[in-house]
Short mmCIF file of the C-alpha atoms (twelve columns), coordinates in Angstrom:
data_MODEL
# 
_entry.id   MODEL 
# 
loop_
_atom_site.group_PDB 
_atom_site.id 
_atom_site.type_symbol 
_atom_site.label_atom_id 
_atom_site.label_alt_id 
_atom_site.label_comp_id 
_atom_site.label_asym_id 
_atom_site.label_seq_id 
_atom_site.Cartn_x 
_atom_site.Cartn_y 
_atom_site.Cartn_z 
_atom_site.pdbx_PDB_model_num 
ATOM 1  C CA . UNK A 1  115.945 121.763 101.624 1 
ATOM 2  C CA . UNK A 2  112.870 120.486 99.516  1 
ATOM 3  C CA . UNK A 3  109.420 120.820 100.859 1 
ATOM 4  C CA . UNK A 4  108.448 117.104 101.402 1 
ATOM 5  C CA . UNK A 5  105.681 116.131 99.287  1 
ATOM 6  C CA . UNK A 6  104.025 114.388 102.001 1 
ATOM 7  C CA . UNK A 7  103.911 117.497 104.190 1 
ATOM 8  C CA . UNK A 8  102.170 119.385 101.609 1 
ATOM 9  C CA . UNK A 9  99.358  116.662 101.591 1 
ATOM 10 C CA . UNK A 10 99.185  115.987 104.847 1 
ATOM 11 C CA . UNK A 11 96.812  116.490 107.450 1 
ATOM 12 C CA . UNK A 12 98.312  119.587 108.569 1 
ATOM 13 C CA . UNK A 13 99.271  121.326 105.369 1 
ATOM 14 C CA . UNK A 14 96.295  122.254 103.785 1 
ATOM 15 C CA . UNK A 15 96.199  125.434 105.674 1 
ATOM 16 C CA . UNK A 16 96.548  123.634 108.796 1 
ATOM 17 C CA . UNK A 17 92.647  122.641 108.790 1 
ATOM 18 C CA . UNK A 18 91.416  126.211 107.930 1 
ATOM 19 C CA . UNK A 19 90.970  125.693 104.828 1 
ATOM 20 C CA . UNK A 20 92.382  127.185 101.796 1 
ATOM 21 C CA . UNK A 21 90.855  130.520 102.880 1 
ATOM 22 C CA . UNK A 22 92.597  130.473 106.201 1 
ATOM 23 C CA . UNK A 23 93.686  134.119 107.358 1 
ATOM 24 C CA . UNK A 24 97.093  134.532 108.346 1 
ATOM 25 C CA . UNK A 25 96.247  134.614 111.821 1 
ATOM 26 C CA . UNK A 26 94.387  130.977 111.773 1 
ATOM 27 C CA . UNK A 27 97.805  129.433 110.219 1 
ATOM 28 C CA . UNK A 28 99.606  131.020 113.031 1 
ATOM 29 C CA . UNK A 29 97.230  129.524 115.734 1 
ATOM 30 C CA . UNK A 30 97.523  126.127 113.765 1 
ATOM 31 C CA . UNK A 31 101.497 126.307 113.480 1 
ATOM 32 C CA . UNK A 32 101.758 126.882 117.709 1 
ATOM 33 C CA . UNK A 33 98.916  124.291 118.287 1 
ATOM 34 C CA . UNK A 34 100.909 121.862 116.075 1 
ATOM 35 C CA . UNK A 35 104.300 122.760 117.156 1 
ATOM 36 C CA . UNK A 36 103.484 121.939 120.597 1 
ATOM 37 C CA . UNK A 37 102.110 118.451 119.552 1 
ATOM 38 C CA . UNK A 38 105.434 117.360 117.272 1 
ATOM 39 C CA . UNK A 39 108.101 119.133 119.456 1 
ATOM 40 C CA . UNK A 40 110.402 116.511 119.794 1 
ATOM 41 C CA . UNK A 41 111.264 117.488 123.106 1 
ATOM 42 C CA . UNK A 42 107.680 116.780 124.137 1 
ATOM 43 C CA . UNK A 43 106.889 114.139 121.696 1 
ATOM 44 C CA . UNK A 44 109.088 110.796 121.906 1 
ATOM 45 C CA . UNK A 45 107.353 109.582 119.001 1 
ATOM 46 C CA . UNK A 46 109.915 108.384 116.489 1 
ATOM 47 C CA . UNK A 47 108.137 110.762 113.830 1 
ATOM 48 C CA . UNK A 48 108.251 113.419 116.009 1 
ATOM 49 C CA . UNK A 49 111.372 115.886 114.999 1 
ATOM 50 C CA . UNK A 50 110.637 115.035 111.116 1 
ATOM 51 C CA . UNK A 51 107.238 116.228 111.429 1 
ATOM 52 C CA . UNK A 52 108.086 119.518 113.562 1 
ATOM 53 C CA . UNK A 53 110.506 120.191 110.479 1 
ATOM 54 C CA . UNK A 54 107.978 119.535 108.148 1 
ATOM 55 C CA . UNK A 55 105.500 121.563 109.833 1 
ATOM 56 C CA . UNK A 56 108.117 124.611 109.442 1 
ATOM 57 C CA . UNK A 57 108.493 124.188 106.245 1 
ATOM 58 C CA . UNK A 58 104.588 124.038 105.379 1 
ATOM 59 C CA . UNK A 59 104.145 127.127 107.785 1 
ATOM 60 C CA . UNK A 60 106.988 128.829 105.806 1 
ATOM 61 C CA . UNK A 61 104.936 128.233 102.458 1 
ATOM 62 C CA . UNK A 62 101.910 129.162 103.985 1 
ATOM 63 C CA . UNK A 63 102.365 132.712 105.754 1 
ATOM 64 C CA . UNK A 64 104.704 133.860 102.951 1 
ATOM 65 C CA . UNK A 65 101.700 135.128 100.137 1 
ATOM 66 C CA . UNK A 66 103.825 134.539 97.463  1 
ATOM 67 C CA . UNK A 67 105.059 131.521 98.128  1 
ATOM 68 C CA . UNK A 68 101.328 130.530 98.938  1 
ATOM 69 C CA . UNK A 69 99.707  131.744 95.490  1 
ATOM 70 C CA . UNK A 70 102.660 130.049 94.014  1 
ATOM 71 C CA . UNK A 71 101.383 126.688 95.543  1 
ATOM 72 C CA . UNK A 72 97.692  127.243 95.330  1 
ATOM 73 C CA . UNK A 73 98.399  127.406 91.361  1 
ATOM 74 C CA . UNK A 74 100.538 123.922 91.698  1 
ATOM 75 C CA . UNK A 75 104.030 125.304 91.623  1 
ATOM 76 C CA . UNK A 76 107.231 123.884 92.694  1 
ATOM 77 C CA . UNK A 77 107.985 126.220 95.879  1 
ATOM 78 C CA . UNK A 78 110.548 124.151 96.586  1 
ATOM 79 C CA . UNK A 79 112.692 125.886 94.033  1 
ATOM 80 C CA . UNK A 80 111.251 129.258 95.223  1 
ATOM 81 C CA . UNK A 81 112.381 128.548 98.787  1 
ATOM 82 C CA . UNK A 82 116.131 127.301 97.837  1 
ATOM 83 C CA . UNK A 83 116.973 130.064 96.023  1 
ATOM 84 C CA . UNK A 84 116.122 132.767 98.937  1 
ATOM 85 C CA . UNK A 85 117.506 130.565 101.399 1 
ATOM 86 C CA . UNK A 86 120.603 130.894 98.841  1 
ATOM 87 C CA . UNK A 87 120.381 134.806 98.844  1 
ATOM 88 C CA . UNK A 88 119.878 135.185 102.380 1 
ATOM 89 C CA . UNK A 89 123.609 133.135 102.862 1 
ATOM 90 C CA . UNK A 90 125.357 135.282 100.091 1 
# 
């Protein structure tokens, strides 16, 4: 899985409207707040499961430091993400 380019410029990446400087516990907030909007089983918007995967993956990038610095500096995190997702199977 990639992190879609889109979600990383999206309203709701860029520390889910915190601000870059956004604690861990203000992403957290964000990530419920917006996962109750985009659940698909309470959203019938045809957009709707894409962006609650999307917002995952963003949340995943955010809360996890390294992956965040790694971004922050204009990384691929993508990359960074496969490869433990890879480790975690083996």
């Amino acid at each position: 899985t990639h992190i879609h380019t889109h979600i990383l410029k999206s309203q709701c990446f860029p520390w889910f409207l915190y601000g870059r400087n956004a604690s861990s516990k203000e992403i957290r907030k964000a990530y419920r707040q917006l996962m109750k909007i985009w659940h698909p089983d309470k959203n019938k918007a045809p957009e709707a499961e894409k962006m609650f995967f999307d917002i995952i993956e963003a949340y995943e990038v955010l809360i996890d430091e390294e992956l965040r610095e790694a971004y922050d500096a204009g990384q691929d995190v993508s990359m960074v993400m496969d490869k433990r997702r890879h480790d975690e199977v083996d």
